[in-house]
C-alpha positions as CSV (number, residue, x, y, z in Angstrom):
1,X,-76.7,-30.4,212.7
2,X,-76.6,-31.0,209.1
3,X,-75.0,-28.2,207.1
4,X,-75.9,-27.4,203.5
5,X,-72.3,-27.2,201.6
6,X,-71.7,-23.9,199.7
7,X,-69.8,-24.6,196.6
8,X,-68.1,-22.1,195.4
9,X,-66.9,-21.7,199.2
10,X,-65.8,-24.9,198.6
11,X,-64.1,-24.5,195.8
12,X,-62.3,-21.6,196.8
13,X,-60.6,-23.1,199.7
14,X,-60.2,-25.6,197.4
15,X,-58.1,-23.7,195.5
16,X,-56.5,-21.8,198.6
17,X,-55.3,-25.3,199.8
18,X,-53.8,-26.6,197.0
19,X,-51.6,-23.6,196.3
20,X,-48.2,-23.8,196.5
21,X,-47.8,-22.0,200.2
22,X,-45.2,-19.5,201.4
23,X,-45.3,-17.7,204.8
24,X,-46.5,-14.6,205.9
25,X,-43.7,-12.2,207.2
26,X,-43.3,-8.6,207.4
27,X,-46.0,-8.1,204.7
28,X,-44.8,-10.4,202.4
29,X,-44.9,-14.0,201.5
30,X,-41.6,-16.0,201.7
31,X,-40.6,-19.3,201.8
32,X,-37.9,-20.8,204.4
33,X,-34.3,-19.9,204.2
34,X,-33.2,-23.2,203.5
35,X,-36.1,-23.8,201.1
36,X,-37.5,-26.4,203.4
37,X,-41.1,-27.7,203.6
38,X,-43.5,-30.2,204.8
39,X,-46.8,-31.9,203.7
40,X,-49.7,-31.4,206.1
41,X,-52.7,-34.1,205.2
42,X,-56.5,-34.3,205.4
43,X,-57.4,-36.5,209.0
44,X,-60.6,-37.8,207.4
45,X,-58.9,-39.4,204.2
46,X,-55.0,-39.5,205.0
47,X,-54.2,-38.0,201.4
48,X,-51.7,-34.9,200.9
49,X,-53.3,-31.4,201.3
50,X,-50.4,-28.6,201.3
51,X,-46.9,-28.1,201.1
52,X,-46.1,-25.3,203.3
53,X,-42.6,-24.0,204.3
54,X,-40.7,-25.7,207.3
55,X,-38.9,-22.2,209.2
56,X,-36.4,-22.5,211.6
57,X,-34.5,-20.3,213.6
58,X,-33.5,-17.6,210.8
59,X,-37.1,-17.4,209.4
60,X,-38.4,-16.9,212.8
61,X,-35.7,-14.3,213.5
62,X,-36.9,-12.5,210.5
63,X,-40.4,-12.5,211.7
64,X,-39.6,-11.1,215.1
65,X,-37.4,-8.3,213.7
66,X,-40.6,-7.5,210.6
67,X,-43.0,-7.5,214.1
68,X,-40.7,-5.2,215.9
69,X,-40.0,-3.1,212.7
70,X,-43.7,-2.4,212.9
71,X,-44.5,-1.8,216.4
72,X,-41.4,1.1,216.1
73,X,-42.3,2.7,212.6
74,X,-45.5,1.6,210.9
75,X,-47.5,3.8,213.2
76,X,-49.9,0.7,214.4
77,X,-48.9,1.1,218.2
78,X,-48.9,5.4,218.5
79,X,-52.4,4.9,216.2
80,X,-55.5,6.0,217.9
81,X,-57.4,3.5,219.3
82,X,-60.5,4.2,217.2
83,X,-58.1,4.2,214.0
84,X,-56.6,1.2,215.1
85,X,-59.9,0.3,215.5
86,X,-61.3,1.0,212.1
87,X,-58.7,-1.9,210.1
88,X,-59.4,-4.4,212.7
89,X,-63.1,-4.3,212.2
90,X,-62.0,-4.3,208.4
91,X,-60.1,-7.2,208.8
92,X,-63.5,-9.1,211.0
93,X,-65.8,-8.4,208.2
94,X,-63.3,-9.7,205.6
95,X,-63.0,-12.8,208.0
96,X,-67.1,-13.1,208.4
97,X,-67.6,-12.2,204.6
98,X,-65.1,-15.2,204.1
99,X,-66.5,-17.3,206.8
100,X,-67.6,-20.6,204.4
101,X,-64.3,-20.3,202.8
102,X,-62.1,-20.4,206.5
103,X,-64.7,-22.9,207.4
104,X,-64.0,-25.3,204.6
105,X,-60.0,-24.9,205.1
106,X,-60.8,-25.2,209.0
107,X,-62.7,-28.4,208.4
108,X,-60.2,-30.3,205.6
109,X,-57.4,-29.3,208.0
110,X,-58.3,-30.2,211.4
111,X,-61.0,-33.1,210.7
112,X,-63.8,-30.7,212.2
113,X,-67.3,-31.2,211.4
114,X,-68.0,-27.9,208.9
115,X,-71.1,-26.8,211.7
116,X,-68.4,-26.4,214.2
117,X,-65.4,-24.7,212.0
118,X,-68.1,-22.6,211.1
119,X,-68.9,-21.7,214.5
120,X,-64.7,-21.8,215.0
121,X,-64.2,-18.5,212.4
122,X,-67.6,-16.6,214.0
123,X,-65.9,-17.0,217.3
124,X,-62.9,-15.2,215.8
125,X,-65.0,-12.2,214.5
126,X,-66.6,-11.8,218.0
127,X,-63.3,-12.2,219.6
128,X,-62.1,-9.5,217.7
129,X,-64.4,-6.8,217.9
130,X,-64.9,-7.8,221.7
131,X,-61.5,-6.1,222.4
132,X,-61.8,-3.9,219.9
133,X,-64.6,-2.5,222.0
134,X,-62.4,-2.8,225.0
135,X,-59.9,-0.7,223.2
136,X,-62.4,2.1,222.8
137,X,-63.2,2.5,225.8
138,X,-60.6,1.6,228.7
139,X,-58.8,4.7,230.4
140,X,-55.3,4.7,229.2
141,X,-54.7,7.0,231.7
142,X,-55.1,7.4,235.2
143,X,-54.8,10.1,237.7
144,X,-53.6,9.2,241.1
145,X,-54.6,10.9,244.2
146,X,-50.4,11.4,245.7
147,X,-49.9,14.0,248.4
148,X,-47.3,16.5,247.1
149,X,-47.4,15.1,243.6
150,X,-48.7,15.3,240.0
151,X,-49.3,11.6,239.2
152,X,-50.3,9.5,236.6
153,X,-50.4,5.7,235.1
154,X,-50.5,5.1,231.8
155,X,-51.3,1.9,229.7
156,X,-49.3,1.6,226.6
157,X,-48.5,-1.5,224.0
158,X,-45.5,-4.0,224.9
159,X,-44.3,-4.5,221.5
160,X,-43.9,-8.2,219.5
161,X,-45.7,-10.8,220.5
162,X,-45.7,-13.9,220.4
163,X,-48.0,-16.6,219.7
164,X,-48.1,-20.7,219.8
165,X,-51.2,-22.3,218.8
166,X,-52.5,-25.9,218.6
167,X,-54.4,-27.9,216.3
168,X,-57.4,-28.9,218.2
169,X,-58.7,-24.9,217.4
170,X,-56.5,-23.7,215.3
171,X,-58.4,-20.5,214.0
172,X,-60.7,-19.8,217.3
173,X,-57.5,-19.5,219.1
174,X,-55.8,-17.5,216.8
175,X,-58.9,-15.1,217.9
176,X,-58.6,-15.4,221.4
177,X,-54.7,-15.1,221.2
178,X,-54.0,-12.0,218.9
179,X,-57.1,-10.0,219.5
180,X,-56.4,-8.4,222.4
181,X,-52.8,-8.1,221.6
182,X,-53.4,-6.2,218.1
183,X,-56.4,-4.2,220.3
184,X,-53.8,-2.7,222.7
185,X,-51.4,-1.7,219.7
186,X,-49.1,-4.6,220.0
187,X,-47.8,-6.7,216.7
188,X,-47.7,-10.8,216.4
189,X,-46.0,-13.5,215.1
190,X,-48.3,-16.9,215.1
191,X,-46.9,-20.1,214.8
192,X,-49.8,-22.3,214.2
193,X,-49.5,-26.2,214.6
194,X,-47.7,-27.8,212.2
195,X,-50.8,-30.2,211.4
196,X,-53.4,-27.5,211.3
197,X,-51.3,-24.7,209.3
198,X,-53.8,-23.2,206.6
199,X,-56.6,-21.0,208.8
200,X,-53.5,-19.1,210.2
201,X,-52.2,-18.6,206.7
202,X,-55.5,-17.5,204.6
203,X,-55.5,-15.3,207.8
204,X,-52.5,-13.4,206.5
205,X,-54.2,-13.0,202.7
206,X,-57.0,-11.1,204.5
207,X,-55.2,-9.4,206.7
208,X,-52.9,-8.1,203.4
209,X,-56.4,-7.5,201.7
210,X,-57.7,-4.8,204.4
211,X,-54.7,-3.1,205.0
212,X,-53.1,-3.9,207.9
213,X,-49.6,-2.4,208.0
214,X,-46.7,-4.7,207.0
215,X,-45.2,-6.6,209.8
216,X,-48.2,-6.2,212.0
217,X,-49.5,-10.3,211.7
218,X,-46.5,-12.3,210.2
219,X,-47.3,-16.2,210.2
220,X,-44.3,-18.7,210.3
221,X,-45.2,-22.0,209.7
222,X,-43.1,-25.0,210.8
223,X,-43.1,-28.0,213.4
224,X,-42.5,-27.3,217.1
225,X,-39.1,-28.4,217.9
226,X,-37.4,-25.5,215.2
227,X,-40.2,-23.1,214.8
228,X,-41.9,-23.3,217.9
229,X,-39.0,-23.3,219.7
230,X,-37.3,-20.8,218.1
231,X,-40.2,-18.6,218.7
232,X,-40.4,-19.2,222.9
233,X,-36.7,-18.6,222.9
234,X,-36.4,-15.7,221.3
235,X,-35.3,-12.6,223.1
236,X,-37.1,-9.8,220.6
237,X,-40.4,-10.4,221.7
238,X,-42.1,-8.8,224.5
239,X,-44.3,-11.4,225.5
240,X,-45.4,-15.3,224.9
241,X,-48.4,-17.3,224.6
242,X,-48.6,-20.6,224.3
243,X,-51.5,-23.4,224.3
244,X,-50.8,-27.0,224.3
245,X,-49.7,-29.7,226.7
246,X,-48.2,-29.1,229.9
247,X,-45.2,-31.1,228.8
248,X,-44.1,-28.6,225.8
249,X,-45.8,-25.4,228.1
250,X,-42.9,-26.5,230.3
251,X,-40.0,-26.0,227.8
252,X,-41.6,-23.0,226.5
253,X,-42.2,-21.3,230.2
254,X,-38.4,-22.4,230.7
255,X,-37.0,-20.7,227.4
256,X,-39.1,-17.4,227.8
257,X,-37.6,-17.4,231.6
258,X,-34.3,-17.3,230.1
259,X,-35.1,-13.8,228.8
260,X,-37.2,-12.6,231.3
261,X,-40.5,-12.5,228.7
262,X,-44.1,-13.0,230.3
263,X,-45.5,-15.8,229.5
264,X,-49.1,-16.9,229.6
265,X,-49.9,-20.7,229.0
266,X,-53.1,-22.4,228.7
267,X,-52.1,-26.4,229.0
268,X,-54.0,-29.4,229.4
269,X,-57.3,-30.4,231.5
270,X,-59.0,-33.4,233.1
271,X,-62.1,-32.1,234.0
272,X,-64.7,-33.2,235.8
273,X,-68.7,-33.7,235.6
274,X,-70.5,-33.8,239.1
275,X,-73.7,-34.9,238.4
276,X,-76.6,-35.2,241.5
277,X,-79.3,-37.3,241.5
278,X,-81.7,-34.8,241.4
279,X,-81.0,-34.3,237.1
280,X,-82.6,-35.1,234.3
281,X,-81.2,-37.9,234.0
282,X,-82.1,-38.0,230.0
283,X,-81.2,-34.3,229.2
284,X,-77.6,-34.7,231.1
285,X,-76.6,-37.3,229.5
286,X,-77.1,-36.2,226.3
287,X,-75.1,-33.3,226.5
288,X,-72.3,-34.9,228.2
289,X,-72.4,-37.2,225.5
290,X,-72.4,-34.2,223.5
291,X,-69.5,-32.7,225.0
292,X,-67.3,-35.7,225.2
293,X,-67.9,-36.3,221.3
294,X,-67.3,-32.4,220.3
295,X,-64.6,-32.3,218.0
296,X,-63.7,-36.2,218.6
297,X,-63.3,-35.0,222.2
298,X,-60.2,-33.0,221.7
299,X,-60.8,-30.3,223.8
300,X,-59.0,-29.4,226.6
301,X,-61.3,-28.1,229.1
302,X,-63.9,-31.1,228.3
303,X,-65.2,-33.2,231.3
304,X,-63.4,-36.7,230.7
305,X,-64.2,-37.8,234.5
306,X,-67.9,-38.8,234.9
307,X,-68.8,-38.3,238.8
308,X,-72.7,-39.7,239.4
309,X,-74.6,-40.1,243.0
310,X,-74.6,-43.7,243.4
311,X,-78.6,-43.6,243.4
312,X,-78.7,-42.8,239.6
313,X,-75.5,-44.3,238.6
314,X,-76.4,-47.3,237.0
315,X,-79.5,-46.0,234.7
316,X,-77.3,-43.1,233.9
317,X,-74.5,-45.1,232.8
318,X,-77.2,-46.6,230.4
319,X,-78.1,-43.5,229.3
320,X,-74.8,-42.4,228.1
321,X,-74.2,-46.0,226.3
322,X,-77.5,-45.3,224.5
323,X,-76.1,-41.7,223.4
324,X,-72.7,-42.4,222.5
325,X,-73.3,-45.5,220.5
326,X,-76.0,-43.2,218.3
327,X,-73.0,-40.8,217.3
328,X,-72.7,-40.7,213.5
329,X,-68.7,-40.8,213.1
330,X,-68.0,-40.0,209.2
331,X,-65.4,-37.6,207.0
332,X,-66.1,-33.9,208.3
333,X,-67.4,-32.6,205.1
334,X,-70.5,-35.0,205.2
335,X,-73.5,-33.2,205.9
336,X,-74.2,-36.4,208.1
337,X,-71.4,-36.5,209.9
338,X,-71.6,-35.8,213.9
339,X,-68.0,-36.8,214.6
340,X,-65.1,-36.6,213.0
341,X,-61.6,-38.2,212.6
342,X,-58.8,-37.3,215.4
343,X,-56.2,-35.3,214.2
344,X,-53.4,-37.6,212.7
345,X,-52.3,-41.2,213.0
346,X,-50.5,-40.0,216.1
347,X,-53.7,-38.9,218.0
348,X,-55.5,-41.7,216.8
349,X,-52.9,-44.1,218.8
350,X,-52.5,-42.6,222.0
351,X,-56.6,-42.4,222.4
352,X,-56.8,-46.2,221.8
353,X,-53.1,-47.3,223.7
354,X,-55.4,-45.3,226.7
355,X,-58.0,-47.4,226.3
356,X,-55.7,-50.6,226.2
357,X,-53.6,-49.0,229.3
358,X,-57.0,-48.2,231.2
359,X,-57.8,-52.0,230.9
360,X,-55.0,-53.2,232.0
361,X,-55.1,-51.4,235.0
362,X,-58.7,-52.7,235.7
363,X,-61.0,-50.5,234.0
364,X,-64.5,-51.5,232.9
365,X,-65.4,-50.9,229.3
366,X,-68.6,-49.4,229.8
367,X,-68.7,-48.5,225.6
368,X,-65.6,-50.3,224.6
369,X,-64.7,-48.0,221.6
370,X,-61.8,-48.7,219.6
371,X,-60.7,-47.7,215.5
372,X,-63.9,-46.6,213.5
373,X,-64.1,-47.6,209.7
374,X,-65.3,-45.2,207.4
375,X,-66.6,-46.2,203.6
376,X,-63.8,-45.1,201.4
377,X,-61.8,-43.2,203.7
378,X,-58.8,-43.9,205.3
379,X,-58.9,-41.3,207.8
380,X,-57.6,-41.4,211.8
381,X,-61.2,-42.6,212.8
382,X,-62.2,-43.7,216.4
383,X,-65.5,-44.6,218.0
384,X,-66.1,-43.1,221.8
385,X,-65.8,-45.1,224.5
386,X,-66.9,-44.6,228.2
387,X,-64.9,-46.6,230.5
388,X,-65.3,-47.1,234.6
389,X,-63.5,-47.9,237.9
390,X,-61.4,-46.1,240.1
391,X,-59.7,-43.3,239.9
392,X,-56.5,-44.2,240.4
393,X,-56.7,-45.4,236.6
394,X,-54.3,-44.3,233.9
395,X,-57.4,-43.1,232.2
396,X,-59.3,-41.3,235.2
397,X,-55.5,-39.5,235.6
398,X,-54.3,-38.4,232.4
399,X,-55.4,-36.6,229.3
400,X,-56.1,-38.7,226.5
401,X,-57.5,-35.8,224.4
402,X,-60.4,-38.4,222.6
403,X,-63.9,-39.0,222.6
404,X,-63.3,-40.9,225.6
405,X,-64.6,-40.2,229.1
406,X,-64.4,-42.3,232.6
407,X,-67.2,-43.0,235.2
408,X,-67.2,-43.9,238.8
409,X,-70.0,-43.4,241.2
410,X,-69.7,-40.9,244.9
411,X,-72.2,-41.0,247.7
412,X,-72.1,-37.7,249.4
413,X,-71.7,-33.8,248.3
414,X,-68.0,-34.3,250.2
415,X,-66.9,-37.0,248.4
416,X,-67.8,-36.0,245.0
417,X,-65.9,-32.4,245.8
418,X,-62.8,-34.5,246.8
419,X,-62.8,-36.5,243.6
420,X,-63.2,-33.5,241.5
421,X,-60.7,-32.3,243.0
422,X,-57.9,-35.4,243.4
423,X,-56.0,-34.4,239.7
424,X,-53.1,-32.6,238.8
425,X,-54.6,-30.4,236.5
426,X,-57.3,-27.4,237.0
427,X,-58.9,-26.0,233.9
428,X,-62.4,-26.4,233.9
429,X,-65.3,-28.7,235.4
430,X,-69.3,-28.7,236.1
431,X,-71.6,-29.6,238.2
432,X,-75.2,-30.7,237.7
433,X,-77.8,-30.5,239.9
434,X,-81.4,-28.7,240.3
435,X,-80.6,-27.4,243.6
436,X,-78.7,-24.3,242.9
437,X,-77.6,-23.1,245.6
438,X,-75.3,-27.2,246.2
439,X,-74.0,-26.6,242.3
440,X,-73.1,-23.1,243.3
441,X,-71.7,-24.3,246.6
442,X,-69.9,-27.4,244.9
443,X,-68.7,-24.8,242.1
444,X,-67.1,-22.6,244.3
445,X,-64.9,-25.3,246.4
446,X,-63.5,-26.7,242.6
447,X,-59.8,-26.5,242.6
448,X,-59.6,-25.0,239.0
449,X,-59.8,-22.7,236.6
450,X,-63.5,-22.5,236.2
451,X,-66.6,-24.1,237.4
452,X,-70.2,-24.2,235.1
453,X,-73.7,-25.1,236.7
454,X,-75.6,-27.3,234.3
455,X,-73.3,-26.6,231.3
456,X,-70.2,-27.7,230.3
457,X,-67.7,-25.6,227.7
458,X,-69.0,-22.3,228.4
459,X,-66.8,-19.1,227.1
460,X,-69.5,-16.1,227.0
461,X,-66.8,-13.1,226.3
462,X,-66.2,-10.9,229.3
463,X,-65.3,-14.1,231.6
464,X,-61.9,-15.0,232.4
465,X,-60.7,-18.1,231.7
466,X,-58.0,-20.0,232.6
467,X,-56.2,-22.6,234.4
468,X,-54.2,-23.4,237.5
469,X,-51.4,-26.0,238.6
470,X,-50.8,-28.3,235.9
471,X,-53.3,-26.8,233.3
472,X,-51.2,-23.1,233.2
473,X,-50.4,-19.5,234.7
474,X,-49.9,-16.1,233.7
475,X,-53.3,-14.8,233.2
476,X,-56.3,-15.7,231.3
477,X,-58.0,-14.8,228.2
478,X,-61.6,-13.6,226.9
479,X,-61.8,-11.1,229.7
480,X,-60.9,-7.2,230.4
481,X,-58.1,-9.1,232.4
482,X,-56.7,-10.2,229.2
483,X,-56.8,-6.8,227.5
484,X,-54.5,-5.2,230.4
485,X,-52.1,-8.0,230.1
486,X,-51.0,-7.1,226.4
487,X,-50.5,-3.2,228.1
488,X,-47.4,-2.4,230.2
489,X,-48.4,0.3,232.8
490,X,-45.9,3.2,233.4
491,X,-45.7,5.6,236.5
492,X,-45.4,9.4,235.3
493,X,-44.9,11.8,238.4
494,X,-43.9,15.5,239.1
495,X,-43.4,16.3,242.4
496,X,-45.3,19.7,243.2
């Protein structure tokens, strides 16, 4: 989808991005104690964007104690929830009134087409006043029918919070993360990904703008091993988010054991796409194609193992070739543009040593894929690639997090539930198919997080989502469910 380019959105962020940066902490913007920064760069061109402050352990101290400051004495936990209410739907207008803008620093940042960053900052503002609905209307307390006793359950806030966040979404997941937190009465402290920094911090320049009290949303910026770190380990907060790979969700879970803090961590995914042979053959392979190519295929929850009934395998396969190699791959600001760079050089070389690992092990490439050249940009570009074999493949086992996704064919309903189902991850898969009441039957027997019926990458507010085994624990987010989790329940009774 082509996107017409606002300018003086564009300018502003701009602007915003080429600032000198500071943090965001307890209402105020500071740099790191020891004066510290790095440079963060544009994926699509490789140049210098912003310097922004590299915190440690100190700075993050200070941003726990400005969030805990503020849950005890700026009145944002006691408020009523319709008051509380009031400066959160402040601060989603401000966000949706300044929606070009965040798209534009979204884009630069991450390497995301400007359509989808777009669609990144609306998903914030419906995030937002979702649980700010929530918040309006769940009973905070609750009379309990006790023989010889007066008793009650109440709901109230935990306290500081928490919050790592990765660079594949940096913004949308600042949404789904602090919303319900903040909705409840809870404060935060956000730690966005040190190569996706500047949503989170234009975040805190609004958030001054509409009022929010001081020390409500700090932002610390910094890379994982100090900041992050610092943050998961930190006894003053009350509980922990975290979303990422299951590698790093494992030291976090560890260091938030340590001090007895909930945790809630959404990892890593190898999902996959069931397709029958009763499917439009044509129409599913477009939008897996679709999927796999969304945001360069950095997406957690997207299908990256392609299961087809042998009958339609091959002219499927064929299908998909046609699809991917039409994919426009340019810089993310091009109006032309239907895929964008990966993330960093990094990124760029693990999606293609997968690709060289995959064939080494025997792997067919389908739509060989490989670096991308871009006119005048020196960005971290790749091409997609579909590759095929068996699933005992490097490739069909672990997440390369790139436009890259693997085929192999199944011949029975039982089969194709079992390969679905052979990973060590559970996030998210789908299954294709006319007959509804096989998809829904094959849905229901996936050992994951979430099934979909003739969709992939579906998050309609009100569902839960989340993952199992190697893809998380501790609860899930967009969801009522999520809402109670940032509220500790407490037992009043009188005998009688």
């Amino acid at each position: 989808m082509n996107t017409i380019i606002d300018t003086n959105s564009a300018e502003t962020a701009r602007a915003f991005i080429g600032k000198i940066h500071k943090a965001f902490i307890g209402g105020e913007w500071v740099a790191a104690a020891d004066g510290a920064t790095f440079t963060t760069r544009d994926p699509g061109t490789n140049a210098p964007l912003a310097e922004v402050p590299s915190m440690g352990a100190a700075d993050v101290d200070r941003a726990v104690q400005a969030a805990a400051k503020a849950f005890r004495s700026s009145g944002w936990a006691e408020m009523p929830a319709n008051e509380r209410g009031v400066l959160l739907h402040r601060l989603a207008e401000e966000v949706e009134k300044h929606k070009a803008v965040l798209a534009h620093i979204e884009a630069t940042d991450a390497g995301k087409i400007l359509a989808q960053a777009e669609g990144d900052v609306q998903n914030f503002v419906d995030t937002l006043r979702y649980f700010i609905g929530i918040s309006l209307n769940v009973q905070h307390r609750t009379p309990l029918a006790v023989r010889g006793h007066e008793a009650t359950t109440v709901r109230l806030p935990w306290g500081p919070c928490g919050f790592i966040v990765p660079w594949n979404f940096p913004f949308l997941l600042i949404g789904w993360n602090i919303s319900p937190a903040l909705a409840a009465g809870n404060t935060v402290v956000i730690k966005p990904a040190e190569d996706t920094p500047l949503s989170a911090l234009y975040l805190g320049v609004l958030a001054e703008r509409v009022g929010i009290p001081a020390g409500v949303i700090n932002v610390v910026t910094g890379y994982g091993e100090t900041a992050g770190a610092a943050l998961a380990a930190h006894p003053g907060l009350k509980r922990m988010s975290f979303t990422g790979s299951p590698e790093v969700g494992r030291l976090v879970a560890g260091a938030c054991a340590l001090n007895l803090i909930p945790a809630k961590l959404e990892l890593g995914g190898k999902g996959a796409a069931v397709v029958f042979d009763d499917v439009d053959i044509d129409d599913t392979a477009t939008r897996l194609a679709g999927a796999i190519t969304f945001h360069t295929g950095q997406v957690c929850c997207d299908a990256t193992r392609w299961l087809v009934h042998r009958p339609i395998y091959d002219k499927f396969v064929s299908r998909c070739v046609e699809r991917m190699k039409s994919v426009v791959v340019g810089y993310q600001l091009d109006p032309a543009s239907q895929m964008g760079p990966v993330v960093s050089a990094k990124q760029r070389e693990r999606v293609l040593g997968y690709l060289e690992r995959g064939k080494t092990e025997g792997a067919e490439w389908v739509l060989p894929g490989g670096p991308a050249t871009v006119a005048g940009r020196d960005g971290f570009y790749v091409k997609p690639a579909l590759m095929a074999g068996t699933l005992k493949n490097v490739a069909a086992r672990e997440e390369i997090f790139g436009p890259v996704a693997y085929l192999t064919p199944f011949d029975d309903e039982a089969q194709a539930i079992a390969m679905a189902n052979d990973t060590d991850y559970g996030l998210a898969n789908s299954v294709w198919s006319t007959d509804l009441d096989r998809a829904r039957r094959v849905a229901e027997r996936m050992i994951a997080g979430n099934s979909w019926i003739n969709a992939h990458n579906v998050f309609p507010h009100g569902v839960p989502y989340a993952g199992i085994n190697k893809s998380g624990m501790g609860g899930g987010v967009l969801s009522f469910e999520t809402f109670l989790d940032y509220t500790r329940g407490l037992s009043v009774v009188r005998p009688l």
